[in-house]
C-alpha positions as CSV (number, residue, x, y, z in Angstrom):
1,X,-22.7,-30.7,-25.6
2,X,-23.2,-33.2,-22.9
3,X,-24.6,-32.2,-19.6
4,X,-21.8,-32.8,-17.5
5,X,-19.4,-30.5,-20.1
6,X,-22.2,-27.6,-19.8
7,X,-22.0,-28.0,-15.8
8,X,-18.2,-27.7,-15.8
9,X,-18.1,-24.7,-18.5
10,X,-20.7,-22.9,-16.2
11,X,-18.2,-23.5,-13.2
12,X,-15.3,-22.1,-15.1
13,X,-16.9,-19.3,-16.5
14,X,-18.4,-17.9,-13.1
15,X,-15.0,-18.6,-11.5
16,X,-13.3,-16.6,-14.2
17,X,-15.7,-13.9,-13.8
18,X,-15.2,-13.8,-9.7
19,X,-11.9,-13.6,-10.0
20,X,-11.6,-10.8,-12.6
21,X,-14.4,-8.6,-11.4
22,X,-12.5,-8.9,-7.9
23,X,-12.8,-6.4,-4.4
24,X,-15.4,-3.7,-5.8
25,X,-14.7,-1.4,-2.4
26,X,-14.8,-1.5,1.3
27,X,-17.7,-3.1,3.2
28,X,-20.0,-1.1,5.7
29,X,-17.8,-2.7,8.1
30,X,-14.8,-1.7,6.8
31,X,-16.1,1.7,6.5
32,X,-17.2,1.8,10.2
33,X,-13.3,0.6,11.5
34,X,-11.8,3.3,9.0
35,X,-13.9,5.9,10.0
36,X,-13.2,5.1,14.4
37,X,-9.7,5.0,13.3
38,X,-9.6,8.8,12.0
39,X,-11.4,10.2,14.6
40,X,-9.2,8.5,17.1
41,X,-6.4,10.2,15.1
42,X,-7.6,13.3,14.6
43,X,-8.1,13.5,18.9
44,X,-4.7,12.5,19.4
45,X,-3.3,15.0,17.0
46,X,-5.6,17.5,18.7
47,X,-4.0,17.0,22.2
48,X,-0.9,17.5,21.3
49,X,-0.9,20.5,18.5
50,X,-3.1,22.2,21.7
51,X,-0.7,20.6,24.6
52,X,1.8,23.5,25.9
53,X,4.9,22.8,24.8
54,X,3.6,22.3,21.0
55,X,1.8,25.5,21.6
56,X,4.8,27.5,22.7
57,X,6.9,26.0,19.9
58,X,4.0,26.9,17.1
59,X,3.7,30.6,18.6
60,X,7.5,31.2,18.4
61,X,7.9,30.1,15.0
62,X,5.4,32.1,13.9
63,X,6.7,35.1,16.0
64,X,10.1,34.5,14.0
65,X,8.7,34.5,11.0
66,X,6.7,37.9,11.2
67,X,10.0,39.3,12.6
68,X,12.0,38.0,9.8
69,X,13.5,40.9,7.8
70,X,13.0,41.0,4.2
């Protein structure tokens, strides 16, 4: 096989192989923006399930429910 052929078989082959192996997972990066973006969520969520009105609305459905006749 001629040198060139070997050097464009090589090329194909790697490409191939990039392109099938593909995204493995999330970078560190990634990781660090995913995990800012929870917490961020979870505070949010926390302010308003603790808020009053939410509060008020939580307690008296649970009030109904342990009044509820069986």
């Amino acid at each position: 096989m001629k040198t060139w052929m070997r050097c464009v078989a090589r090329r194909v082959r790697v490409r191939v192989r990039v392109r099938v192996r593909g995204d493995a997972g999330m970078t560190t990066s990634e990781y660090a923006v995913g995990t800012i973006a929870a917490c961020g969520f979870a505070a949010v969520l926390y302010k308003v399930v603790t808020s009053g009105a939410v509060s008020s609305a939580l307690q008296s459905v649970v009030e109904r429910a342990l009044d509820a006749q069986f």
